[in-house]
N, C-alpha and C positions, 0 to 999 in steps of 0.2 A: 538487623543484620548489616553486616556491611558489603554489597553488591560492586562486585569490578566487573562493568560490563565495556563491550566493544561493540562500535557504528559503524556504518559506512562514510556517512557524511552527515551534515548539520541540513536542517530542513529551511535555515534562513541564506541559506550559500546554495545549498543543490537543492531543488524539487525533488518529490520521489516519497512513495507508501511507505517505505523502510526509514525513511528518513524521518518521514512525519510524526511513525510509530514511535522510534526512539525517542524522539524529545519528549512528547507527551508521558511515552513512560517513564523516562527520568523523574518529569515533576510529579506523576502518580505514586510511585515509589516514593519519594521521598516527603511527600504526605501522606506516605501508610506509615511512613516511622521508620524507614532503613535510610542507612549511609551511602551515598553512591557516590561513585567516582566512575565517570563516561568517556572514554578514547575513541575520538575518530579522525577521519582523514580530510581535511582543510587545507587550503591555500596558508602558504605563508604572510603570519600577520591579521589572520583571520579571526574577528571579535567571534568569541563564543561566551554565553554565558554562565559567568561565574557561579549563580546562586543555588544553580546545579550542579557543580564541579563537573563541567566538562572542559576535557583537554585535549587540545591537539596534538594529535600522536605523530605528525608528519610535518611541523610547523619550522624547522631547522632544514628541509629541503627546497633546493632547488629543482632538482629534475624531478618529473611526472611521471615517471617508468616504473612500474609495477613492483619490479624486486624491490629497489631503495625504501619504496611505501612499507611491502611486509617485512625490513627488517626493523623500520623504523615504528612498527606496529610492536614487534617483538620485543624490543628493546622496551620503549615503554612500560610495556606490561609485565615486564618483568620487572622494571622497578616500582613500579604500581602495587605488586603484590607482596614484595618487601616491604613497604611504606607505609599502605594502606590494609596489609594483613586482613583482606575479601573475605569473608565466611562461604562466598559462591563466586565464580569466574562464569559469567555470562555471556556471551561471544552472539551478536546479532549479524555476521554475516563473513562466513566462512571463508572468504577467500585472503580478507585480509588477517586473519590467526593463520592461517596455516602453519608458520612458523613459529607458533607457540607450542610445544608441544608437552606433553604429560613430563618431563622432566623438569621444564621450570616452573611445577605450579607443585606445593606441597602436597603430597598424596590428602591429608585429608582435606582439603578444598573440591565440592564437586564443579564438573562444568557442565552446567543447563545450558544448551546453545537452543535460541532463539533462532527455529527454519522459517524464514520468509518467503522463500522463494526457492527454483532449482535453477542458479547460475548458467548454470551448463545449457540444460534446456531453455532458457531464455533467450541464451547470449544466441544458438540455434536456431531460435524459430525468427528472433528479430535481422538474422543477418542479411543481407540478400545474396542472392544465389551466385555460388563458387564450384570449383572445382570438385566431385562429392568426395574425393580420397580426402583433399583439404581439411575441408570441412569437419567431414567426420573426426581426420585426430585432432584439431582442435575441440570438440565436441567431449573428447575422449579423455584428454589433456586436464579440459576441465574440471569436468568429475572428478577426477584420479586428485586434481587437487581440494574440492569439496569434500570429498571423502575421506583425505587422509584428515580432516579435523571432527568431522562426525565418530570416526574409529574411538577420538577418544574421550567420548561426550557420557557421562551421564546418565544425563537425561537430555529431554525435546520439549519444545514447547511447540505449538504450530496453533494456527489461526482458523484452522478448518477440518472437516474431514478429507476435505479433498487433499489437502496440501499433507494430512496424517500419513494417505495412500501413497503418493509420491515418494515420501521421505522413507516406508515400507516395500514398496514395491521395485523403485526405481535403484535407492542403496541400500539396502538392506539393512536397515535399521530393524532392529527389536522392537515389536508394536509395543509392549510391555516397558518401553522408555519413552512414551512418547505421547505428551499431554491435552490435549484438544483445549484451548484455551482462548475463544474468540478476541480478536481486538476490540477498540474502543471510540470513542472518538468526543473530542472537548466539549461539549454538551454548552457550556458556558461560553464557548465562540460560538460555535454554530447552532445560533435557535434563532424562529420565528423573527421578522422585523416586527417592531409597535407600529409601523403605520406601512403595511406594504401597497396599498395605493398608492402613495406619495414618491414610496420608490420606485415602481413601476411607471409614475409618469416623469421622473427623475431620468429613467433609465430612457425615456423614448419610446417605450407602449404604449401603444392608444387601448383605451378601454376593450376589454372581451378579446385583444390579439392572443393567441396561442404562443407558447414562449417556451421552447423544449432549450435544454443544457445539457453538454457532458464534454467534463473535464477528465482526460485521458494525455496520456503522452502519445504521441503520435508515431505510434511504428505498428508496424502490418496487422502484429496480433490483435490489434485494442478494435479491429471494426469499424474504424472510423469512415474510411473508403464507401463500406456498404451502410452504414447510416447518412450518408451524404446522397447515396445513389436512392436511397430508401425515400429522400427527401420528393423527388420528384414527383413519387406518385399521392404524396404525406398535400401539397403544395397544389396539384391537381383537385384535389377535395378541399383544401382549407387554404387558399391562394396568399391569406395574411400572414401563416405561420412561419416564426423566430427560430432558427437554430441557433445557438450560442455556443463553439467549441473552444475552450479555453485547453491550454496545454500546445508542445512545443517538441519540433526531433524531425527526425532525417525526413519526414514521408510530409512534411507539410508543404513545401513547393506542390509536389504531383497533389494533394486535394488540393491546392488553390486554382491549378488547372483544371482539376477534375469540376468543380464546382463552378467554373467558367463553363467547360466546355457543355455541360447540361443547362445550362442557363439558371442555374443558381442564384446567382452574385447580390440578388437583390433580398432571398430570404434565409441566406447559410452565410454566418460570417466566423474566422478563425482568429483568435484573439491574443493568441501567443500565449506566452507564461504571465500569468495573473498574481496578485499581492494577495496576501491569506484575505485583507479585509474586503478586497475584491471579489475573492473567490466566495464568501458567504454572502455579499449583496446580489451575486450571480443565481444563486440558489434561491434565497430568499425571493428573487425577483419569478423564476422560471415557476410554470405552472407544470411540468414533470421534468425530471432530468432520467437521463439514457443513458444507461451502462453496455454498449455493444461490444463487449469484450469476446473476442473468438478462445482463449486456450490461454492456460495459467494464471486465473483471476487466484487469489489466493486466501484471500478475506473476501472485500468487496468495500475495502473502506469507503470509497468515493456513494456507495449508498447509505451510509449509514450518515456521513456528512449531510447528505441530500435530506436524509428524513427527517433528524434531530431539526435543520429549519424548516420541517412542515410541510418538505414538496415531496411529494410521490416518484417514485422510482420503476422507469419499466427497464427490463434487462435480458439478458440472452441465458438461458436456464445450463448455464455452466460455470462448476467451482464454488468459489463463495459467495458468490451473486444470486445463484441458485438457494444454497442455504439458507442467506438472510429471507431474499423474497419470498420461499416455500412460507415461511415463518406468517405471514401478514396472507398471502393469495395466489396459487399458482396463476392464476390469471393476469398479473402483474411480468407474467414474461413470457418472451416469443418464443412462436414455437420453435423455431432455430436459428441458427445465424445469419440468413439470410438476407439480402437486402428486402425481396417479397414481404418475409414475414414480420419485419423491422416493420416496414412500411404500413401492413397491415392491419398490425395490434394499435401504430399509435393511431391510425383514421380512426377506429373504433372508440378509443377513449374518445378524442376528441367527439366523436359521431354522440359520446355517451353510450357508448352500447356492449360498454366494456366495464368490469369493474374497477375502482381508483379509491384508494382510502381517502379520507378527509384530511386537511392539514394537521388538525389536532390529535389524529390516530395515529400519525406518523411521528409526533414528536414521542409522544407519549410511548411506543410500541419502543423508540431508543433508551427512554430512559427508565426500562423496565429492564434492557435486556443488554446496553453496551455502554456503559459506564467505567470512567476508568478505577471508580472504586472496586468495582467489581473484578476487573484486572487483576488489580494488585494484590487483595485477598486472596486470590487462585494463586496466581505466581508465588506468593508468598508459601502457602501450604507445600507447595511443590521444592523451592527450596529448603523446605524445614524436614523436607521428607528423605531426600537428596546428601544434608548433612550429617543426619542421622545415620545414614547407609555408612558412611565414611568417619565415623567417630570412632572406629578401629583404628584408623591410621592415625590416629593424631599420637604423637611423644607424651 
């Protein structure tokens, strides 16, 4: 088929799950055997790679102001669907289609839009606190624009059950359009090291130190606050133990204080935004990595990262951090958000007196269950299902 899909952004310019996903699904896609052609929004002049036909749908602006983006998203894609004559218009993040609408796409072209996320509630829970009248109609504002491009979808893909409920619950979507189709993650980048002692003493680990990781973006919902504060009592019991926070955003001044002001500094370090090859020797090195995510985990990519190279994953039993780790051991997550029970669950593994799969369980449980072969075969069925419905409209 030939797949015209739309991005947010490129994962080698911006960080970010949505971003990650798309690339990876580009090359998946297009080694299941369809044609793609991928539009997102980039800096002017910004290398994207060719051997995927991705294009910058916003590469002739100068200003960064939102409208100029969705016309210039618009525009694209409407010569895009001239040109490249899509069997499917697949849209990965609703705000920049908005202004695509059912009139410039031929009736029989369906749009599967790929829900990642809820804009709106995101853009809400990460903001800090304003005015509530404010707030709310922006809150409000947003939606109304999310929704006006779900109105004309299809079908849904989503990465979860949770993320299913959202997209039912919250806009009223048709369960009955709406496809439960986990992500995936590079299996071929992130596995096991051949010599992880060597890296571990590369890295500055002294033999038997404890070496926890989680890479998050740094804004309120992700946790990070109470896995810092969790540390102290983690640090109380196992005085050697390594936190590793990779990722980057507004709230990392206040944990660099925070993690001062408890006397941290010597066993919690933040590391900023990390290079992909860094971020698997991060993994590869840590002997668990920490998903403390409070509200709208949506997959849980950063665990399935974590497991494919062999490290164990503990998490907070919400969204799709829940889902994956139900899958291996509810004992692999806290009993809630808490910094307490943060703190709690990891003394215990450490103590051993918890359960923790093996390196080799973990790789193995990925490439049983999140592969992006496996993606693309799903996706695929679903646009075959999709076209079908629409083989009326075609002239």
């Amino acid at each position: 088929m030939n797949v015209l899909s739309t991005g947010m952004g490129w994962i080698d310019i911006q960080h970010g799950g949505l971003n990650r996903y798309f690339a990876d699904y580009a090359k998946a896609m297009k080694e299941y055997g369809h044609q793609g052609l991928g539009l997102v929004v980039a800096p002017k002049g910004a290398e994207l790679p060719k051997e995927h036909n991705i294009h910058n749908a916003t590469g002739e602006l100068e200003a960064s102001h939102f409208l100029p983006r969705m016309r210039s998203v618009q525009r694209h894609t409407v010569q895009a669907i001239r040109s490249f004559q899509p069997d499917v218009f697949n849209p990965h993040f609703a705000f920049y289609t908005t202004m695509v609408t059912r009139q410039h796409i031929p009736a029989h072209i369906p749009i599967v839009t790929h829900f990642h996320g809820p804009w709106a509630m995101e853009s809400r829970v990460e903001e800090k606190a304003r005015a509530g009248v404010v707030k709310g109609a922006k809150y409000w504002v947003k939606k109304q624009v999310e929704q006006l491009t779900y109105r004309r979808s299809d079908g849904f893909i989503v990465l979860s059950e949770y993320f299913r409920d959202i997209l039912t619950e919250t806009y009223g979507v048709e369960p009955s359009k709406v496809h439960i189709i986990p992500g995936a993650v590079d299996h071929q980048l992130f596995r096991p090291h051949t010599d992880r002692d060597q890296l571990r003493t590369e890295l500055g680990i002294k033999p038997g130190q404890p070496v926890l990781f989680c890479i998050r973006r740094l804004v309120k919902r992700m946790g990070i606050d109470r896995l810092i504060q969790a540390m102290v009592e983690v640090v109380r019991h196992h005085p050697g133990t390594q936190l590793w926070i990779g990722g980057d955003g507004p709230m990392r001044a206040e944990y660099e204080t925070l993690i001062r002001q408890l006397g941290l500094s010597a066993n919690v370090e933040l590391f900023g935004r990390i290079s992909n090859e860094e971020l698997v020797r991060r993994y590869q090195a840590a002997d668990i990595s920490i998903v403390p995510t409070l509200t709208l985990e949506g997959f849980g990519l950063i665990t399935v990262e974590s497991l494919a190279c062999g490290t164990p994953v503990l998490g907070t039993p919400y969204g799709g951090t829940r889902e994956i780790l139900h899958q291996i051991s509810d004992e692999l997550m806290f009993q809630d958000g808490t910094s307490e029970s943060i703190g709690r669950k990891i003394i215990d593994v450490l103590n051993q007196e918890s359960f923790l799969p093996s390196r080799e369980a973990c790789r193995e449980f990925v490439l049983q269950k999140y592969t992006w072969s496996r993606v693309a075969e799903a996706v695929t069925e679903v646009f075959k299902e999709e076209v079908d419905k629409r083989k009326v409209f075609r002239s």
